[in-house]
Each structure stands twice: as C-alpha cells, then as structure tokens.
N, C-alpha and C positions, 0 to 999 in steps of 0.2 A: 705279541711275541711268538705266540703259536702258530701264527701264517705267516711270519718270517721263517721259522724254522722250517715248516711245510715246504714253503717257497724253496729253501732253499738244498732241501733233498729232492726236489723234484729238478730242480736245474741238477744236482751232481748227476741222477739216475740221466737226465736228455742226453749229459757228455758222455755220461759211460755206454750208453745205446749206439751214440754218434760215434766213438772211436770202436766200438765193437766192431761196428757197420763200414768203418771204413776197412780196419782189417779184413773183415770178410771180402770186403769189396775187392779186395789186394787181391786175394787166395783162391776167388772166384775166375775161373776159363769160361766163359760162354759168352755168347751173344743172344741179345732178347731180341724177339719182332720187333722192328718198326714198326707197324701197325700197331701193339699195343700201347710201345712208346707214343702215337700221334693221336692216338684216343686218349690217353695222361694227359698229355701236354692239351688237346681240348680243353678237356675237363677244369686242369690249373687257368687256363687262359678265364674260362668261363666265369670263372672262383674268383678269378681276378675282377676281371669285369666288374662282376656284382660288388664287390667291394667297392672299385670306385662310383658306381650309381649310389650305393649308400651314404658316401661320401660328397654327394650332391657334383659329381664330374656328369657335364652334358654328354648327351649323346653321341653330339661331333666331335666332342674331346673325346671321351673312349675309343670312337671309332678310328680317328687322326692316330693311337697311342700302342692301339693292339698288335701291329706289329713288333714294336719294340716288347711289350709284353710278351709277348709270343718267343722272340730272341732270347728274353732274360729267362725266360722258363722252362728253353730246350734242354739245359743237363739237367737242371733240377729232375724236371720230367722219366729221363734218362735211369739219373740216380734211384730217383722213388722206382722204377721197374723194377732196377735189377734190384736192389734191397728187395722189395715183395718179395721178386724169385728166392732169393737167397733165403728169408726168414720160411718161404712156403717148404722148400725143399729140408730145412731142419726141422720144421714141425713134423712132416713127413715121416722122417727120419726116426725121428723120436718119437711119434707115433701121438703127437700132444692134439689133442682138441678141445671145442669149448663146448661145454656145456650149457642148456636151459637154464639151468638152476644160475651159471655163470652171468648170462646175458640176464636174467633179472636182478641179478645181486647190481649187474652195472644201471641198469634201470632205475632201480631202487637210488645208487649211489648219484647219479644223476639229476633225478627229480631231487634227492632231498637239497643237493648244491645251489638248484635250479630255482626252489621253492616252488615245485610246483607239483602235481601228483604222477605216482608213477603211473597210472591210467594215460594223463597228457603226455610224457613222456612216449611211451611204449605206441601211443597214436602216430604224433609227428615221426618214427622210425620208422609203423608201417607206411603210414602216406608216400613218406619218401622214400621208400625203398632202401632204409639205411640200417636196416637191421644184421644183412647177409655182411657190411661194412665195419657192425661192429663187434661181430662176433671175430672180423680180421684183427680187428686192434686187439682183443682180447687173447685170440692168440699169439697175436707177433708180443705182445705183454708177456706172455707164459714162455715164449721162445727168448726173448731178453732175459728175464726171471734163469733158467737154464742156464746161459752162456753167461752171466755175470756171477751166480752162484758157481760155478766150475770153472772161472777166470783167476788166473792168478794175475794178480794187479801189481806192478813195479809202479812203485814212487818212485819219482826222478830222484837221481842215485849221483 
C-alpha cells in the first residue's frame, strides 16, 4: 500500500515538473547551440543503443535501426537542452546549490534502494564520471522544489 502511495506522488510531482517545464518552455526567448543539442542527442542515441543490446537486439539490427532512433530522439534531445538551460539559469538566479552533505544524503538514499553500500554506490559515480551529473539532478530537484512551492495551481475550473 506504501509503494502505491509513493508511486503515486512521485507520478503527480513528474506532471507537475512536466507542465512547469512546459510553461517555462512557453516563456522562454532563446536559442541553444546545436552543438550542444547534437552531443544530447549522441548521448540519448548511445542510451538507446545500449538498451537495445540489453535487450539481446543484434548488432545489424541496432545498426539497420539507429537512424530511425536518432529521428525519434532529435526534440527529445532539443527539449532536454533547453530545460537544462532554463532550470540552470533559475538556479542561477536564485543562487541554489548542492551541497556535499546533499550528494551523500543522495548516495546514502541510493545505496539503501539499491541494497547495496554507500562505499559501492559513491564508486560506480566516480568510475563513471556521474557524480558532477548528479549533483544536476539535485539541483534541478531544489529548482522544481522552488517553482512548485511558489505555484499557484488551478484545478480545472
């Protein structure tokens, strides 16, 4: 009953991120590098990839499919930019950052999900270089946290 309930504030909080995200997207004037946009879009294709080699997809199949994957993932890719910008530019703003203390708490919170030690944890982040990655989640988290706390929300009326 407890990870229904869980479950299902963590979907409200995804919609409320997602419709923030898209207002801002509204309200937002600018244009991002393509270059940064076509290292994203990399990346996602990459992501992709790996998924379907998990997925026991051949070699020639991935390789036959990657354009189309490449297709389906240009706004994606797009999107995910200009959000960064936008959530980077109100952290900015607001002067939010993450803390040490923050990024072990997530560590902490991770390994215990994970069943495994925050030692293992905090390895695989340095190996992979996904430490600097997740101190972004942590703030775009703090910058969500922000804009949903000082939202006024209209229920359909």
């Amino acid at each position: 009953r407890e990870s229904i309930r869980q479950h299902k504030k963590a979907e409200a909080r995804r919609n409320l991120e997602e419709q923030a995200l898209v207002l801002l997207d509204k309200a937002a004037t600018f244009d991002v590098p393509q270059s940064v946009v076509d290292r994203h879009l990399e990346r996602l294709v990459e992501e992709a990839k790996n998924r379907l080699k998990k997925e026991n997809y051949s070699e020639d199949n991935i390789k036959s499919r990657e354009s189309e994957i490449r297709e389906k993932l240009k706004e994606d890719a797009l999107r995910q930019v200009r959000s960064y910008f936008i959530l980077d530019d109100i952290a900015n703003l607001e002067k939010i950052k993450v803390t040490d203390g923050e990024i072990e708490t997530a560590f902490g919170e991770m390994a215990a999900s994970s069943g495994r030690s925050v030692e293992e944890v905090k390895k695989y982040y340095e190996e992979n270089d996904l430490t600097d990655d997740l101190a972004v989640d942590i703030r775009q988290k703090k910058v969500f946290d922000l804009i949903i706390n000082s939202a006024t929300i209209n229920q359909g009326v």
